[in-house]
Structures are given as C-alpha cells and as structure tokens.
C-alpha positions in Angstrom: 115.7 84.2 69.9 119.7 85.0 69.4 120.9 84.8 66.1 122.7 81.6 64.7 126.3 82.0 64.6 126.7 78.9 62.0 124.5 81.0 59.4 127.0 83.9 60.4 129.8 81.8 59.7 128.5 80.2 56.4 127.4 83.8 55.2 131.7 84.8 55.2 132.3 82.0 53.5 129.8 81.9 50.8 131.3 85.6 50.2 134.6 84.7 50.4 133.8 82.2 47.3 132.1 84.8 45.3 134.8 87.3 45.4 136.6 87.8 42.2 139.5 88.2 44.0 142.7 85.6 43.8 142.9 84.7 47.5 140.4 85.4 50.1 141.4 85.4 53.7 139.3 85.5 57.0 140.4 85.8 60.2 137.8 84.3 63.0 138.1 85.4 66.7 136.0 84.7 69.8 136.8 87.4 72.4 139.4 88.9 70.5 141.6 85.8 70.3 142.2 84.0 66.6 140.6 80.8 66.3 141.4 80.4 62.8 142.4 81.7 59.7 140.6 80.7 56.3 141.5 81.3 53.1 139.7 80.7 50.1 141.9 79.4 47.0 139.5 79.8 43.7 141.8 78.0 41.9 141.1 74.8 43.4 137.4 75.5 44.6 138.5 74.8 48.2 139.2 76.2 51.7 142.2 76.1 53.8 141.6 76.5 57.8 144.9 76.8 59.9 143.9 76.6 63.5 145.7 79.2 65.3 146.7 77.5 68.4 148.3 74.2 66.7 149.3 76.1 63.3 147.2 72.8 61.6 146.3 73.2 58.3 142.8 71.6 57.1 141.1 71.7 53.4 137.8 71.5 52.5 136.3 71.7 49.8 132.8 71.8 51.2 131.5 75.2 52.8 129.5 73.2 55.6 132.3 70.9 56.8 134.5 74.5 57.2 131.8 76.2 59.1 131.4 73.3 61.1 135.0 73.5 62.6 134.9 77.2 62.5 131.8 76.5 64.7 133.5 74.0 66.9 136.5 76.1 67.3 134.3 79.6 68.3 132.5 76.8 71.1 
C-alpha cells in the first residue's frame, strides 16, 4: 500500500504549529513546481496559504481544512 500523502501533509503542519519559532513557512511542490506557500502565524493560531499560481491568500485556522487544499492543489 503507498503511503498517504494527506498524513504527509498534516504531519508539516502539525510541526510547523509546535515550532517555537515566530513565523513558520512551508513551501509545497509537486514535480518541482510551487503549489503553495503556508505560513504558520502563532500569534493568531492560524495558517495562511497563498496559492502560487493566482498569488490568493486563504486562512485557516483549522489544520484539516489547510491540508485539504494543500491536498487538492498537489492533485
């Protein structure tokens, strides 16, 4: 069985949110082209994904509904 790429996803995430660091950043690629970027702001408990190709911005402040469209976008 191939590995899930969601719990891959959700697994940079969940780090990204335990960092002690200010600002977290993640860049995710599918064939070495940006999707995404996410960046985890602790202040505000939330993450911001700009979609690379429209330059969109979308928070979340739920890990699932990020992973989601990180999912969807890596499709």
């Amino acid at each position: 069985m191939k590995a899930s790429v969601l719990t891959g996803i959700i697994q940079r995430l969940e780090t990204m949110a335990k960092s002690k660091d200010e600002v977290e950043v993640r860049r995710f690629e599918l064939d070495g082209i940006e999707k995404c970027q996410v960046t985890y702001l602790p202040n505000d408990d939330a993450f911001e994904m700009t979609e690379s190709k429209t330059g969109t911005v979308f928070r979340f402040d739920n890990v699932d509904l990020v992973a989601i469209e990180i999912f969807d976008l890596l499709g």
